[in-house]
N, C-alpha and C positions, 0 to 999 in steps of 0.2 A: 466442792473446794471451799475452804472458810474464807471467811471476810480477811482482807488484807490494808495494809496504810504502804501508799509511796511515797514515800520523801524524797524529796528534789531541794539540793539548797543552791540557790540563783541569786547570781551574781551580774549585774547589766547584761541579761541574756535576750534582750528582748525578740530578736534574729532569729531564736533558734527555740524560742518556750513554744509558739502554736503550734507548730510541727512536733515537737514530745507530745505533749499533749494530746494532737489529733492522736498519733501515733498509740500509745496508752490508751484512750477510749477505744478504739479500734477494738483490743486485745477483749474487751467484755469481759473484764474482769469484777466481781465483787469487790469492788478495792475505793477506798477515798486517795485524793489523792492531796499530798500537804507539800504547797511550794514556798520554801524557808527564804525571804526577799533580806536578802541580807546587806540592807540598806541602797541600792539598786538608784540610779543615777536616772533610769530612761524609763519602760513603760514595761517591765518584765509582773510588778504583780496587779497592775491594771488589766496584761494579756489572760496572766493566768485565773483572773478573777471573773473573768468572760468566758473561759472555759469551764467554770463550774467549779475549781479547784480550792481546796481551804490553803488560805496564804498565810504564813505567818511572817509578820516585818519588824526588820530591827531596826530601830531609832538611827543605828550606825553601824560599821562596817566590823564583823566580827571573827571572820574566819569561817572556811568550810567545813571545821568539826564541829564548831560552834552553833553554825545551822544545822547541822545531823545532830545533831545533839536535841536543839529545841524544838526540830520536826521529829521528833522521835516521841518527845514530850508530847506533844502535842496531839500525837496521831493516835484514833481510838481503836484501831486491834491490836493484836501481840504479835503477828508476825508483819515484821517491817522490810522492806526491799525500797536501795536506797539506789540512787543512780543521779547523774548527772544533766545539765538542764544546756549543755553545747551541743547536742547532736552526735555525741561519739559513742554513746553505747546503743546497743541493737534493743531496746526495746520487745521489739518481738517474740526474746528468748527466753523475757521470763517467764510465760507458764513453761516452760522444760525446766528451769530452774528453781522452780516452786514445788514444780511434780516431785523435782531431786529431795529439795528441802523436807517435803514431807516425809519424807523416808526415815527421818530421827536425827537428821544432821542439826550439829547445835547455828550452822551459818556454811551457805553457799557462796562462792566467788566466784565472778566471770572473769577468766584469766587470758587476756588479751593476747590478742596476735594481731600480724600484719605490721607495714610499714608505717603506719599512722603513730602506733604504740611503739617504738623503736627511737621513733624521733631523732632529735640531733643531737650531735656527736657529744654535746657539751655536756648531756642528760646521763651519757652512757656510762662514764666513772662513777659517779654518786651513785646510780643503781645497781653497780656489781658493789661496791664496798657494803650497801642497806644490807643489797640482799645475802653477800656472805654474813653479815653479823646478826641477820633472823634466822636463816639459815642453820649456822653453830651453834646457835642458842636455843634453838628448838629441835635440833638433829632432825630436821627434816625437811625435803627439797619444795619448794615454793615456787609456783611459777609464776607469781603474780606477787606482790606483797601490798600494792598498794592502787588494787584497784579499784573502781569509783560504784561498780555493779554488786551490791553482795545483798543477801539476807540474812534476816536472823530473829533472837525473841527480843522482842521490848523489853520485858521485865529479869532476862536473864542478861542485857546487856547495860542496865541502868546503872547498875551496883558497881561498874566497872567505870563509870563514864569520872570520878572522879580521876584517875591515872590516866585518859585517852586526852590525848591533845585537842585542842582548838583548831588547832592551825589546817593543814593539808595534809599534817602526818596522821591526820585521826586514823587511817584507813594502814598503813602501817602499824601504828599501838596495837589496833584493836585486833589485826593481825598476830603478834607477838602475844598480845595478853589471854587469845582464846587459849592459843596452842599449848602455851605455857600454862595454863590452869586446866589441862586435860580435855579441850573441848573438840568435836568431832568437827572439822572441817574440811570441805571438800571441793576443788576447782572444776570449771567447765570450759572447755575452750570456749571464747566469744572472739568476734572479730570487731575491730577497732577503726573508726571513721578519724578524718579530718574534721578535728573540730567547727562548728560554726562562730564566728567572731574572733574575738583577741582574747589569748591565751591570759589568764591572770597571775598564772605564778613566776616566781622570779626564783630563778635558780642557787643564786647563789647562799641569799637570804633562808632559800625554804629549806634550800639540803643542811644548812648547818640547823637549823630546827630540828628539820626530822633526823638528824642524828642525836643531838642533847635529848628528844623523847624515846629514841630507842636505847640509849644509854641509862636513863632511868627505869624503863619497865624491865630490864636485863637486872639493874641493879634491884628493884624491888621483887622482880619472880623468879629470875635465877641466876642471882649476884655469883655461886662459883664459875660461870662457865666464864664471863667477865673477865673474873681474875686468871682463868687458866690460862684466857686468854693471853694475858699479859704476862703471860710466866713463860710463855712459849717462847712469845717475841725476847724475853730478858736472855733467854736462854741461846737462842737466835744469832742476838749479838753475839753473846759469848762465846760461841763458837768462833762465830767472824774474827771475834778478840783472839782468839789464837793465836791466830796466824800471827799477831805481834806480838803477843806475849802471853805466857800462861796465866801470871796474875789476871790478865782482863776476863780469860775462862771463867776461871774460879769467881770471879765479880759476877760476871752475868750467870752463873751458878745458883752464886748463893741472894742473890733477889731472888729469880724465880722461883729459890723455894719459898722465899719471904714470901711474895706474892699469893703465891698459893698457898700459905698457912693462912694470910689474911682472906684469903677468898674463903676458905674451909671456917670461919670466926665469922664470917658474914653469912656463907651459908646458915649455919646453926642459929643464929639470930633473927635470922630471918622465919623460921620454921617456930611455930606455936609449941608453948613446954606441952608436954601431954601432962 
């Protein structure tokens, strides 16, 4: 099996870095491993600096794509497997997921299951609306969009990193942006722990992110499906309008083919002249 980099971007994990860690040495793998201290309040890259691990530290507090981004940078082979530093992913499972990987896939994902992953209720709208509009735009069923366990190549994923988010949605983009540039991706059931510590994202802030970066990588890879989007819902109305009048038909009519003529101007634009 070839040499591998894990990146881990950590966030005041200190609770929960010895236990990965032990956990990861355990598996004997050829592997370095690069823990992203992304600017870290308590004792996470002192921990993991005792464990032997290459830490990289940010001056200040930058986001979790941000850290997979510069532990990627960072990390010295091509195949990277990235995973989280709370104790919720299994560890264990990536030599099966490595094994998968070699097989030619351009990125593997652990697609979570269990009550841990389901979480609360408040989680549950934001994640069917993502996931219908990765979903439509990629016409293809996703079980996971935005989970924390995946691999892939270093140097096939770099060139991308300018359109992947900073934030928590990196794992969403980069989602979208494989699938939409034709790349071979494939899920593996994993099962999903209760986290160790205090959860750091905030919902209501981070869903309207990862929606404004799933609306841009739509717009930039497959700006028609967008608009057809939008010519459905015009159209939608329009019927509804019926019912009070035909003029409102004929309105929500003729937008959605507006729509759709600008989505088809945006397609074309989008695509290199030959």
């Amino acid at each position: 099996m070839s040499s591998v980099s894990i990146v881990v971007p950590a966030f005041n994990e200190e609770d929960a870095i010895s236990g990965l860690l032990a956990s990861i040495h355990a598996l004997h793998l050829d592997a370095e491993i690069v823990i992203v201290d992304d600017a870290s309040t308590d004792r996470t890259a002192e921990i993991a600096m005792q464990h032997g691990a290459h830490v990289v530290r940010h001056p200040m507090n930058c986001g979790y794509g941000k850290s997979v981004k510069d532990g990627v940078a960072a990390a010295a082979h091509d195949t990277i497997i990235v995973t989280d530093a709370d104790g919720t992913y299994p560890v264990d499972r990536i030599p099966e997921l490595l094994d998968i990987y070699n097989r030619g896939f351009d990125m593997v994902v652990g697609a979570r299951q269990g009550k841990a992953y389901r979480g609360t209720f408040l989680k549950m709208p934001a994640r069917y609306v993502f996931k219908f509009l990765v979903e439509f735009t990629t016409g293809r069923h996703i079980p996971d969009i935005n989970s924390g366990m995946r691999i892939f190549s270093k140097k096939t994923v770099e060139k991308y990193f300018p359109d992947i988010c900073n934030g928590f949605s990196f794992t969403t983009t980069i989602t979208l942006i494989y699938l939409l540039t034709g790349k071979m991706v494939t899920y593996v059931q994993i099962p999903y722990s209760k986290r160790i510590g205090k959860s750091k994202v905030k919902i209501i802030r981070d869903s309207l992110r990862t929606l404004q970066y799933i609306t841009e990588c739509i717009v930039r890879y497959n700006p028609l499906k967008l608009f057809l989007l939008f010519a459905i819902l015009s159209f939608l109305i329009g019927l509804i309008g019926l019912i009070f009048s035909p003029l409102l038909f004929f309105q929500g009519l003729f937008f959605a083919v507006l729509i759709f003529a600008v989505g088809c101007i945006a397609e074309t634009m989008r695509r290199p002249q030959q």
